[in-house]
N, C-alpha and C positions, 0 to 999 in steps of 0.2 A: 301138578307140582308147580309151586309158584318160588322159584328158590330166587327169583332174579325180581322179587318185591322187597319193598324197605318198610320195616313198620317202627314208629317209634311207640316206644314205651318214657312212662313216666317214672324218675328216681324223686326230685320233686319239682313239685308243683310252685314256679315262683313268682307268680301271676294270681291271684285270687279274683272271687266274683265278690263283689262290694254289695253287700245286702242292702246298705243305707245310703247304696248311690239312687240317683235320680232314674238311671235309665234300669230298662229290663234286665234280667239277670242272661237272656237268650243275646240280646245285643250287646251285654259286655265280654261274654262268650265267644261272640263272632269275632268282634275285637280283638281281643285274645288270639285265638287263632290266626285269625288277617295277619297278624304283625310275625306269628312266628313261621308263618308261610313266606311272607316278603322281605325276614329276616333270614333264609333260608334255612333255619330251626327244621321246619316241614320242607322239603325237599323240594324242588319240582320233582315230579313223577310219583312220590312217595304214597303209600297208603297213610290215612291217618288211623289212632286208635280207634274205636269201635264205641257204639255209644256210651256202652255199660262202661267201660274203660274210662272216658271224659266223663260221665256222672259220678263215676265215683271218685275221681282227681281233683272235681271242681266244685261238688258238692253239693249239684245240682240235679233236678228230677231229666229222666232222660225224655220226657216231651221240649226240654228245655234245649238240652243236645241237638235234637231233629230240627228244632225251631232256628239255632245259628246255624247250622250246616243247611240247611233249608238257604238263609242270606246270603252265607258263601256260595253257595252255586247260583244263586243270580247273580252276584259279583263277576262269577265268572272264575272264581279260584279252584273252585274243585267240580267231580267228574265220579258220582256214584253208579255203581255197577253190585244190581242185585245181587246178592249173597256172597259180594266181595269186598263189598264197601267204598269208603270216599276215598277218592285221588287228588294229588293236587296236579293240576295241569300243567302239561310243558311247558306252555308259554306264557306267563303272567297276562293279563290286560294293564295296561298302564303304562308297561315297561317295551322299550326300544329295542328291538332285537337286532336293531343295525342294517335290515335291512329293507330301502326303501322300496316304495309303491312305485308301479309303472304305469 
């Protein structure tokens, strides 16, 4: 029973993927994501949706999906766990948690 996870869902989507930008559609995706993780939108600790979930929000193939959540976990923002899916991490990288190194 996982009743103490948070999962969002999408009503809408108000971030699009720019077909006729310069960059990949995977790295405006991560993008995406990155900013609503660090805007606290995605939670710390929170599950994100599931790939089919963001393929079909963003409008993108789900190799696309794997491939930014692929960048956020080298980032350092999230934390996939087999057949539970991506987390975002308790503790941002970047950000001061107040407290200092010994």
């Amino acid at each position: 029973m996982h009743a103490s996870c948070r999962t969002f869902t999408f009503e809408c989507v108000e971030e699009k993927i720019n077909p006729a930008a310069a960059s990949y559609h995977y790295e405006q995706l991560a993008k995406i994501i990155e900013n609503k993780i660090r805007t606290g939108e995605f939670a710390a600790g929170s599950r994100l949706p599931g790939e089919m979930i963001l393929s079909q929000e963003y409008g993108v193939g789900s190799n696309t999906v794997r491939r930014a959540l692929d960048i956020l976990r080298e980032r350092g923002l999230l934390v996939t766990v087999r057949a539970r899916g991506s987390f975002v991490v308790e503790q941002l990288p970047g950000i001061d948690n107040g407290q200092d190194e010994q």
